[in-house]
C-alpha positions as CSV (number, residue, x, y, z in Angstrom):
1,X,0.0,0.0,0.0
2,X,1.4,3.5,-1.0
3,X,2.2,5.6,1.9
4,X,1.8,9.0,0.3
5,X,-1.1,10.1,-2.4
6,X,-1.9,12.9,-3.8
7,X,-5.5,12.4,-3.1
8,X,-7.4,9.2,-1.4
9,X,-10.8,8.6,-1.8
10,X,-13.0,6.6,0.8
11,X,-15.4,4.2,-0.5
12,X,-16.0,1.9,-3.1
13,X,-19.1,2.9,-5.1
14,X,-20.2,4.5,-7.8
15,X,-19.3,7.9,-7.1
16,X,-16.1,6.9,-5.7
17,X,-15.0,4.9,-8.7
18,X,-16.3,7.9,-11.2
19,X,-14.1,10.5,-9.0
20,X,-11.2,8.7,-8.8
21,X,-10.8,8.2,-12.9
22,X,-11.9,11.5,-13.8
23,X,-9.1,12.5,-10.9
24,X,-6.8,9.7,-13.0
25,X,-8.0,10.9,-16.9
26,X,-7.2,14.6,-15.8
27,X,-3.6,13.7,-15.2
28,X,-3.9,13.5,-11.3
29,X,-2.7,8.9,-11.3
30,X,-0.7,9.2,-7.3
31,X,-5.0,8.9,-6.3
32,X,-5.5,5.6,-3.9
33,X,-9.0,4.3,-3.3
34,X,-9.8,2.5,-0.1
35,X,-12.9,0.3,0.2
36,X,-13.8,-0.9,3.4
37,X,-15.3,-3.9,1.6
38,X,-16.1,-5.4,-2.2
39,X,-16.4,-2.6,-4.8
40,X,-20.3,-1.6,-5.3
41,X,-21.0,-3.0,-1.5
42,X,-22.8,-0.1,-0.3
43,X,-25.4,1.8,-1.4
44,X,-24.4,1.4,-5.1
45,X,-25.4,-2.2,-5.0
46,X,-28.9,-1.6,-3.8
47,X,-29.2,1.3,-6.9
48,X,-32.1,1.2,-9.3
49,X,-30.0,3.0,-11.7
50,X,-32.8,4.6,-13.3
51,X,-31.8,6.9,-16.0
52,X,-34.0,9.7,-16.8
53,X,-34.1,13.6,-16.9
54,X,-37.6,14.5,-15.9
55,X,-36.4,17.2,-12.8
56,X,-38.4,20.3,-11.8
57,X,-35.2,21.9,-12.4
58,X,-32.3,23.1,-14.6
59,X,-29.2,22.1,-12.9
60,X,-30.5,18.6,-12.5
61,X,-31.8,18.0,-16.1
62,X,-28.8,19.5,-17.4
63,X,-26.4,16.6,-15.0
64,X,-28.9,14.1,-15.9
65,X,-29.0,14.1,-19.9
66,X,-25.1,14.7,-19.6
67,X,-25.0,11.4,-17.7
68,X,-27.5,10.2,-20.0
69,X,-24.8,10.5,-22.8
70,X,-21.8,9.1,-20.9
71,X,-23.7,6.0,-20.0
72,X,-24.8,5.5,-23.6
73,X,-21.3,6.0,-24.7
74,X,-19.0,4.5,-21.4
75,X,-18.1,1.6,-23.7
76,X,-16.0,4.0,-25.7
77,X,-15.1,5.9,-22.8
78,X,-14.3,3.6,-20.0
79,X,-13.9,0.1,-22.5
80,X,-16.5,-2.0,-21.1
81,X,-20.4,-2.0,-20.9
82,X,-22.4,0.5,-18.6
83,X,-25.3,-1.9,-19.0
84,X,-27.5,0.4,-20.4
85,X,-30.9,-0.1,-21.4
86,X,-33.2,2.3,-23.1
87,X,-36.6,1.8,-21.8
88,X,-38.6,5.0,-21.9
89,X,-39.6,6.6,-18.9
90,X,-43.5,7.8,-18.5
91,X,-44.5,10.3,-15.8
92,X,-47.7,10.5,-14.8
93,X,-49.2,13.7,-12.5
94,X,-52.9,14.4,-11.0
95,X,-54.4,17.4,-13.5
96,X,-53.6,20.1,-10.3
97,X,-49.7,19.7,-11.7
98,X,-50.1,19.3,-15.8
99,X,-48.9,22.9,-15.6
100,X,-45.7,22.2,-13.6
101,X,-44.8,18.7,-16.0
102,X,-45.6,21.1,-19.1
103,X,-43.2,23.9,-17.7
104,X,-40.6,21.4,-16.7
105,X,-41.1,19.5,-20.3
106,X,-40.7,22.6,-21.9
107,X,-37.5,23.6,-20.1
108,X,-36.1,19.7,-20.8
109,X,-36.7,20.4,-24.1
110,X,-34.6,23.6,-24.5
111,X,-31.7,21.9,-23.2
112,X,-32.0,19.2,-25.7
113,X,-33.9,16.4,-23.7
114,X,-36.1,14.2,-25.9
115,X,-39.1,14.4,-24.0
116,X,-42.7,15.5,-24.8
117,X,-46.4,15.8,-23.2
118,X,-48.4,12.9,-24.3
119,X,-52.1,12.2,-24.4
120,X,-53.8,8.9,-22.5
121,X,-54.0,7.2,-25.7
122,X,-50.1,7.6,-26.7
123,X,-49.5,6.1,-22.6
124,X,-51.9,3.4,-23.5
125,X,-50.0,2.5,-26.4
126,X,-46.7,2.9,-24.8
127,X,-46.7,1.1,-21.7
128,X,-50.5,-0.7,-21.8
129,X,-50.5,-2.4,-18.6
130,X,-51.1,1.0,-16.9
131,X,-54.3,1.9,-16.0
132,X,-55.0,5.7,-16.5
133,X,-57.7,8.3,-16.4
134,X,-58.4,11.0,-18.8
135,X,-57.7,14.2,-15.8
136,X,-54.3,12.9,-15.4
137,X,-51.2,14.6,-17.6
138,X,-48.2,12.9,-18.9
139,X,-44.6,12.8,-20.0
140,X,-42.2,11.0,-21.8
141,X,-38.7,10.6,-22.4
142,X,-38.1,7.6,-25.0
143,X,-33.9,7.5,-24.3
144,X,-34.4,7.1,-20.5
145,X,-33.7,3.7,-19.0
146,X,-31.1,2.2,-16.6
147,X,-27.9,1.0,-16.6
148,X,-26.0,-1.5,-14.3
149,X,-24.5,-0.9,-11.3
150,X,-22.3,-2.6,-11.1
151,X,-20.6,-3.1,-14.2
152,X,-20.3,1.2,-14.6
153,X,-18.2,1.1,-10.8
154,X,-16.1,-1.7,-11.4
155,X,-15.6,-0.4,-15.1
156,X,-14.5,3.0,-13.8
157,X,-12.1,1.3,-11.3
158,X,-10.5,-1.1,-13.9
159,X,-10.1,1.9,-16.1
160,X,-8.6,3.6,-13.5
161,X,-6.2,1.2,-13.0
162,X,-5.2,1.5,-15.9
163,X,-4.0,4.6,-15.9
164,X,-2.0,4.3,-12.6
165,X,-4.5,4.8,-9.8
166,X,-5.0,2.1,-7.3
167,X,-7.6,0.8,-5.5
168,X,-7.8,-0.9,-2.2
169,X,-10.4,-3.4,-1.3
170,X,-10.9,-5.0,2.1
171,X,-9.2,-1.8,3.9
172,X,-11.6,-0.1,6.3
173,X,-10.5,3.9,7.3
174,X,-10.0,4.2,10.9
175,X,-9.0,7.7,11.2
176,X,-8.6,11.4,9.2
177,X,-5.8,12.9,10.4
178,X,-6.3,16.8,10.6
179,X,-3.6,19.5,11.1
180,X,-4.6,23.3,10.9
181,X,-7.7,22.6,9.1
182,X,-6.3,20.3,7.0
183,X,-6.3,16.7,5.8
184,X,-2.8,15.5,6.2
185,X,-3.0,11.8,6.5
186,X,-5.9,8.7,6.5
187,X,-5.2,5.5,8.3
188,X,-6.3,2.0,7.8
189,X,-5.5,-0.7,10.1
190,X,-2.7,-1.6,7.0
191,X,-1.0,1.9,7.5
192,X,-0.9,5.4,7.1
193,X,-1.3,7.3,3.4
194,X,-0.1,10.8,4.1
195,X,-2.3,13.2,1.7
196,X,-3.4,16.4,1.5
197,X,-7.2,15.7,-0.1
Protein backbone atom coordinates (compact mmCIF):
# COMPACT_ATOMS: atom_id res chain seq x y z
CA UNK A 1 0.00 0.00 0.00
CA UNK A 2 1.39 3.53 -0.96
CA UNK A 3 2.24 5.60 1.88
CA UNK A 4 1.80 9.03 0.31
CA UNK A 5 -1.12 10.08 -2.37
CA UNK A 6 -1.91 12.94 -3.82
CA UNK A 7 -5.55 12.44 -3.10
CA UNK A 8 -7.44 9.15 -1.44
CA UNK A 9 -10.77 8.62 -1.79
CA UNK A 10 -12.96 6.59 0.85
CA UNK A 11 -15.43 4.18 -0.51
CA UNK A 12 -16.04 1.89 -3.11
CA UNK A 13 -19.12 2.94 -5.10
CA UNK A 14 -20.16 4.53 -7.81
CA UNK A 15 -19.33 7.93 -7.06
CA UNK A 16 -16.09 6.92 -5.72
CA UNK A 17 -14.97 4.86 -8.65
CA UNK A 18 -16.28 7.89 -11.17
CA UNK A 19 -14.10 10.45 -9.01
CA UNK A 20 -11.21 8.72 -8.79
CA UNK A 21 -10.76 8.21 -12.91
CA UNK A 22 -11.95 11.48 -13.76
CA UNK A 23 -9.05 12.47 -10.87
CA UNK A 24 -6.76 9.71 -13.04
CA UNK A 25 -8.00 10.90 -16.89
CA UNK A 26 -7.16 14.64 -15.79
CA UNK A 27 -3.63 13.72 -15.19
CA UNK A 28 -3.88 13.52 -11.33
CA UNK A 29 -2.66 8.93 -11.30
CA UNK A 30 -0.70 9.20 -7.29
CA UNK A 31 -4.96 8.88 -6.30
CA UNK A 32 -5.47 5.57 -3.91
CA UNK A 33 -9.04 4.28 -3.33
CA UNK A 34 -9.83 2.51 -0.14
CA UNK A 35 -12.91 0.31 0.17
CA UNK A 36 -13.77 -0.94 3.37
CA UNK A 37 -15.35 -3.92 1.61
CA UNK A 38 -16.07 -5.37 -2.15
CA UNK A 39 -16.37 -2.56 -4.79
CA UNK A 40 -20.28 -1.56 -5.34
CA UNK A 41 -21.03 -3.01 -1.49
CA UNK A 42 -22.83 -0.13 -0.34
CA UNK A 43 -25.42 1.82 -1.41
CA UNK A 44 -24.42 1.44 -5.09
CA UNK A 45 -25.39 -2.17 -5.03
CA UNK A 46 -28.93 -1.61 -3.78
CA UNK A 47 -29.20 1.28 -6.89
CA UNK A 48 -32.10 1.21 -9.35
CA UNK A 49 -29.96 3.01 -11.71
CA UNK A 50 -32.80 4.57 -13.28
CA UNK A 51 -31.82 6.86 -15.95
CA UNK A 52 -33.96 9.65 -16.78
CA UNK A 53 -34.07 13.59 -16.90
CA UNK A 54 -37.60 14.48 -15.87
CA UNK A 55 -36.42 17.22 -12.84
CA UNK A 56 -38.36 20.32 -11.83
CA UNK A 57 -35.20 21.87 -12.43
CA UNK A 58 -32.33 23.09 -14.63
CA UNK A 59 -29.22 22.12 -12.92
CA UNK A 60 -30.51 18.61 -12.45
CA UNK A 61 -31.76 17.99 -16.12
CA UNK A 62 -28.82 19.50 -17.38
CA UNK A 63 -26.44 16.63 -15.03
CA UNK A 64 -28.91 14.07 -15.92
CA UNK A 65 -29.01 14.05 -19.90
CA UNK A 66 -25.14 14.69 -19.55
CA UNK A 67 -24.98 11.42 -17.69
CA UNK A 68 -27.55 10.15 -19.97
CA UNK A 69 -24.75 10.47 -22.85
CA UNK A 70 -21.80 9.05 -20.89
CA UNK A 71 -23.75 5.99 -19.99
CA UNK A 72 -24.79 5.48 -23.62
CA UNK A 73 -21.31 6.02 -24.68
CA UNK A 74 -19.03 4.49 -21.38
CA UNK A 75 -18.13 1.56 -23.70
CA UNK A 76 -16.03 3.96 -25.72
CA UNK A 77 -15.12 5.91 -22.85
CA UNK A 78 -14.33 3.59 -20.03
CA UNK A 79 -13.94 0.07 -22.46
CA UNK A 80 -16.52 -1.97 -21.06
CA UNK A 81 -20.36 -1.97 -20.85
CA UNK A 82 -22.38 0.52 -18.64
CA UNK A 83 -25.27 -1.90 -18.98
CA UNK A 84 -27.47 0.38 -20.45
CA UNK A 85 -30.93 -0.09 -21.38
CA UNK A 86 -33.19 2.26 -23.07
CA UNK A 87 -36.63 1.78 -21.80
CA UNK A 88 -38.57 5.01 -21.90
CA UNK A 89 -39.58 6.56 -18.85
CA UNK A 90 -43.49 7.82 -18.51
CA UNK A 91 -44.55 10.31 -15.76
CA UNK A 92 -47.72 10.50 -14.79
CA UNK A 93 -49.23 13.67 -12.49
CA UNK A 94 -52.95 14.39 -11.04
CA UNK A 95 -54.39 17.39 -13.55
CA UNK A 96 -53.56 20.05 -10.25
CA UNK A 97 -49.70 19.71 -11.66
CA UNK A 98 -50.09 19.27 -15.79
CA UNK A 99 -48.94 22.88 -15.65
CA UNK A 100 -45.68 22.22 -13.61
CA UNK A 101 -44.82 18.71 -15.97
CA UNK A 102 -45.55 21.07 -19.06
CA UNK A 103 -43.18 23.86 -17.73
CA UNK A 104 -40.55 21.37 -16.72
CA UNK A 105 -41.05 19.53 -20.25
CA UNK A 106 -40.73 22.60 -21.93
CA UNK A 107 -37.51 23.59 -20.05
CA UNK A 108 -36.08 19.75 -20.77
CA UNK A 109 -36.70 20.37 -24.15
CA UNK A 110 -34.59 23.65 -24.52
CA UNK A 111 -31.74 21.85 -23.20
CA UNK A 112 -31.97 19.16 -25.72
CA UNK A 113 -33.88 16.42 -23.68
CA UNK A 114 -36.09 14.15 -25.95
CA UNK A 115 -39.14 14.42 -24.01
CA UNK A 116 -42.69 15.51 -24.80
CA UNK A 117 -46.36 15.79 -23.25
CA UNK A 118 -48.38 12.93 -24.29
CA UNK A 119 -52.07 12.23 -24.44
CA UNK A 120 -53.77 8.93 -22.50
CA UNK A 121 -54.05 7.20 -25.74
CA UNK A 122 -50.06 7.58 -26.68
CA UNK A 123 -49.45 6.13 -22.64
CA UNK A 124 -51.91 3.39 -23.51
CA UNK A 125 -50.02 2.45 -26.40
CA UNK A 126 -46.68 2.92 -24.77
CA UNK A 127 -46.71 1.11 -21.68
CA UNK A 128 -50.51 -0.69 -21.82
CA UNK A 129 -50.46 -2.38 -18.64
CA UNK A 130 -51.09 1.02 -16.90
CA UNK A 131 -54.33 1.87 -15.96
CA UNK A 132 -54.97 5.70 -16.46
CA UNK A 133 -57.71 8.30 -16.35
CA UNK A 134 -58.39 10.97 -18.82
CA UNK A 135 -57.70 14.15 -15.77
CA UNK A 136 -54.29 12.87 -15.36
CA UNK A 137 -51.16 14.60 -17.61
CA UNK A 138 -48.19 12.86 -18.95
CA UNK A 139 -44.58 12.81 -19.97
CA UNK A 140 -42.24 10.99 -21.77
CA UNK A 141 -38.74 10.61 -22.44
CA UNK A 142 -38.14 7.62 -25.02
CA UNK A 143 -33.94 7.47 -24.32
CA UNK A 144 -34.37 7.12 -20.50
CA UNK A 145 -33.68 3.69 -19.01
CA UNK A 146 -31.12 2.18 -16.56
CA UNK A 147 -27.92 0.99 -16.60
CA UNK A 148 -25.96 -1.49 -14.25
CA UNK A 149 -24.52 -0.89 -11.29
CA UNK A 150 -22.26 -2.55 -11.13
CA UNK A 151 -20.60 -3.14 -14.25
CA UNK A 152 -20.34 1.24 -14.57
CA UNK A 153 -18.18 1.06 -10.77
CA UNK A 154 -16.14 -1.71 -11.45
CA UNK A 155 -15.55 -0.40 -15.06
CA UNK A 156 -14.55 2.97 -13.81
CA UNK A 157 -12.11 1.26 -11.31
CA UNK A 158 -10.45 -1.06 -13.86
CA UNK A 159 -10.07 1.85 -16.06
CA UNK A 160 -8.64 3.64 -13.50
CA UNK A 161 -6.21 1.17 -12.98
CA UNK A 162 -5.16 1.54 -15.93
CA UNK A 163 -3.95 4.63 -15.86
CA UNK A 164 -2.02 4.29 -12.57
CA UNK A 165 -4.52 4.75 -9.83
CA UNK A 166 -4.96 2.14 -7.27
CA UNK A 167 -7.65 0.79 -5.51
CA UNK A 168 -7.82 -0.91 -2.17
CA UNK A 169 -10.40 -3.43 -1.31
CA UNK A 170 -10.93 -4.99 2.08
CA UNK A 171 -9.25 -1.76 3.91
CA UNK A 172 -11.64 -0.05 6.26
CA UNK A 173 -10.45 3.91 7.27
CA UNK A 174 -10.04 4.20 10.90
CA UNK A 175 -9.04 7.71 11.16
CA UNK A 176 -8.60 11.37 9.15
CA UNK A 177 -5.83 12.87 10.44
CA UNK A 178 -6.28 16.75 10.57
CA UNK A 179 -3.64 19.48 11.06
CA UNK A 180 -4.58 23.32 10.92
CA UNK A 181 -7.72 22.58 9.09
CA UNK A 182 -6.30 20.34 6.96
CA UNK A 183 -6.28 16.73 5.79
CA UNK A 184 -2.77 15.48 6.20
CA UNK A 185 -2.96 11.77 6.52
CA UNK A 186 -5.86 8.73 6.49
CA UNK A 187 -5.21 5.48 8.33
CA UNK A 188 -6.33 2.02 7.82
CA UNK A 189 -5.54 -0.72 10.14
CA UNK A 190 -2.71 -1.56 7.00
CA UNK A 191 -1.04 1.86 7.49
CA UNK A 192 -0.95 5.35 7.15
CA UNK A 193 -1.28 7.34 3.40
CA UNK A 194 -0.12 10.76 4.06
CA UNK A 195 -2.32 13.20 1.73
CA UNK A 196 -3.41 16.40 1.50
CA UNK A 197 -7.21 15.73 -0.12
Amino acid sequence: MATTADVVIVGGGVMGCSILYSLVERGITNTVLLEKDALASGSTNRSQAILRMHYSNEVTTRMAWESLKVFREFEQIIGSPSGYVRTGYALIVGKGDRRALEENVAMQRQIGVKTEVVSVEDVTEIAPMLSVKGDEAFAYESESGYANPYLVTTGYARRAREMGAQVILNTPVTNIEVAGGRVTAVVTPEGRIETPI
